[in-house]
N, C-alpha and C positions, 0 to 999 in steps of 0.2 A: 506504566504502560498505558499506551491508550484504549479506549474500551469502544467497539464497533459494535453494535448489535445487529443481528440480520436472525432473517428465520429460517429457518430449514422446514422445509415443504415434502412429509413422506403419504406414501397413500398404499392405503392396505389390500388386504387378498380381495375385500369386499368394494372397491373402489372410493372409502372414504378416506376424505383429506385429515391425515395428522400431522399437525403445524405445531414449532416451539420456537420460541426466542431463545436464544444463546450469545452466550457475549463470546466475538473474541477478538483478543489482546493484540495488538502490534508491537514487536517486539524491536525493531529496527524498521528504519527508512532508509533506502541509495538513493542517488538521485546523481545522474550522469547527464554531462553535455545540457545543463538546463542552465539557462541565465545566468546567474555569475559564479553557476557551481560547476566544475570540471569533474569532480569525484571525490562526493562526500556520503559518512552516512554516521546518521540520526541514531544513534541509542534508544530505546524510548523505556520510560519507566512510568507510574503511576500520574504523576506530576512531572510536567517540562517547561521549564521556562530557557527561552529562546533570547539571548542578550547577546548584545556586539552592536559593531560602531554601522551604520548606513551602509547599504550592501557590500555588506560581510556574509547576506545568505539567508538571515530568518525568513522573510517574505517567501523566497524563492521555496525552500522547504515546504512551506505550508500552501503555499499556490501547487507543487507537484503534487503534492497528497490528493488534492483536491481534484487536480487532471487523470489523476490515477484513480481516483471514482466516475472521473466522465467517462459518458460510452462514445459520445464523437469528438476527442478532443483534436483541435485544430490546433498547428503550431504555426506562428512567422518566424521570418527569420531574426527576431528580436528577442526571442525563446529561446537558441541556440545560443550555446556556450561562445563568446565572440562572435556572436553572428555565424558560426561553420554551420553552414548546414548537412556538408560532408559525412557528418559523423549525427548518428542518433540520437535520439534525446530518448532518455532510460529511464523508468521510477519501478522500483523494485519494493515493496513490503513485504514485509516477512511477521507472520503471526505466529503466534506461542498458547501453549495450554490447550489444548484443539481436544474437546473430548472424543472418543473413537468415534461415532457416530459423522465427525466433522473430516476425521483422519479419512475412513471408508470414504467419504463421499469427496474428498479432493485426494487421494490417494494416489492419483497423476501428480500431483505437486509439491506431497510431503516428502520434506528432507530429513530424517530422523525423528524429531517431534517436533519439528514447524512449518511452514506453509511458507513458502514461498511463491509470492507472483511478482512476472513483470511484466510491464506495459511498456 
């Protein structure tokens, strides 16, 4: 599974900041209507190696992850699964292992015991 670190940022009754690093895991990647991927999704385990023949899709996966951490990401119509621009372009991550502290605080997003977002 891949390993994301971010901080979680709380602040007490007395106004100080309590900050911790936490890892958490992705446990799957979708990726919809993005360049030469119509509807696929990424498994993810500790270790990933990504093999196949010239766009078969590795690139494309690791480019949406990527857009799925931008805050302005821009598409053309070269982005688009065949060019449709008709239809979205999707990237969905789904995290695992969320200690309650992460569950509480995304608790709009958790599915069971995982986080799911999509952009």
């Amino acid at each position: 599974m891949a390993h994301i670190f971010i901080t979680i940022l709380k602040i007490n009754i007395a106004g100080e900041k309590l900050s911790r690093q936490t890892t958490v895991i992705i446990s799957q990647l979708r990726v919809q209507n993005f360049r030469c991927i119509l509807d696929e999704s990424l498994p993810c385990e500790k270790l990933i190696a990504l093999v196949g023949p010239n766009g078969s899709g590795k690139s494309s996966f690791l480019r949406a992850l990527e857009m799925f951490y931008t805050i302005s990401t821009k598409y053309t119509e070269h982005g688009f699964y065949n060019e449709n621009i008709s239809k979205d372009i999707i990237i969905t991550v789904e995290f695992t292992q969320l200690t309650e502290d992460e569950k509480e605080l995304f608790q709009k997003y958790v599915e069971g015991e995982n986080l799911k977002i999509l952009q």
